[in-house]
C-alpha positions in Angstrom: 0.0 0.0 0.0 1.5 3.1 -1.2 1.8 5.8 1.7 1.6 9.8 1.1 5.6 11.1 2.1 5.9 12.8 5.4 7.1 16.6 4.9 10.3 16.7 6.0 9.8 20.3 7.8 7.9 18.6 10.5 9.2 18.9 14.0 10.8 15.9 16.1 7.7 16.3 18.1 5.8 15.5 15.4 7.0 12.4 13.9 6.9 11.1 17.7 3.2 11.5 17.1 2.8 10.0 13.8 4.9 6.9 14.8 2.4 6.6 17.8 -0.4 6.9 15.2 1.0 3.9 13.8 3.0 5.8 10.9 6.8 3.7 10.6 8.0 6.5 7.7 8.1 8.8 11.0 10.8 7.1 13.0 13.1 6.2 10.3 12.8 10.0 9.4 13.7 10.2 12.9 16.5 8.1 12.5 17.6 9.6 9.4 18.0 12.8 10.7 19.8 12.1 13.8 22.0 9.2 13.5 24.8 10.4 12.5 25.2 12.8 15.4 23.9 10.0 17.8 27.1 7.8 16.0 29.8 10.8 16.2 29.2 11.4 19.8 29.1 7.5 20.8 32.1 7.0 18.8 33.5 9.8 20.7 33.6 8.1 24.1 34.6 4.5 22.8 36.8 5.3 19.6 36.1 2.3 18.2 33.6 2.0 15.0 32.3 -1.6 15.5 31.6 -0.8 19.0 30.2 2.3 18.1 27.8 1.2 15.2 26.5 -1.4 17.7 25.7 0.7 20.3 23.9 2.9 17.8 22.0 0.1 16.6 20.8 -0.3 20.5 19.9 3.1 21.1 17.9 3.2 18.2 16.1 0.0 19.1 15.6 1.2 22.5 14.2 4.4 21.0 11.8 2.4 19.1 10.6 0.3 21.7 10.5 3.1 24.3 8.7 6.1 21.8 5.4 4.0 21.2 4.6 4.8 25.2 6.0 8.0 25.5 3.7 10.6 26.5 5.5 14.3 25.5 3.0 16.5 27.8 
């Protein structure tokens, strides 16, 4: 099923609320936009890119997991 884009102008905020409504496109726009400073400052404490790229794979799952009960207000 095709799905309309997600305008990229939309706050962080936002997408949190769209990927509670259900809408996946939302968190890997999340991703997308902030993964690579995520990666830089992980990579950063344990100067090791393997290491790094795993614990940004964790954070992101734990992200994930965590934003479907997050409740901003």
């Amino acid at each position: 099923m095709w799905e309309r884009m997600i305008d990229r102008r939309l706050s962080d905020s936002q997408l949190v609320s769209l990927y509670q409504n259900g809408n996946q496109e939302a968190f890997e726009m999340l991703l997308n936009r902030h993964k690579s400073r995520i990666y830089t400052a992980i990579y950063l404490i344990v100067k090791d890119r393997y290491t790094a790229e795993d614990l940004l794979q964790e954070t992101f799952i734990k992200a994930f997991k965590g934003l479907k009960s997050f409740d901003s207000g």
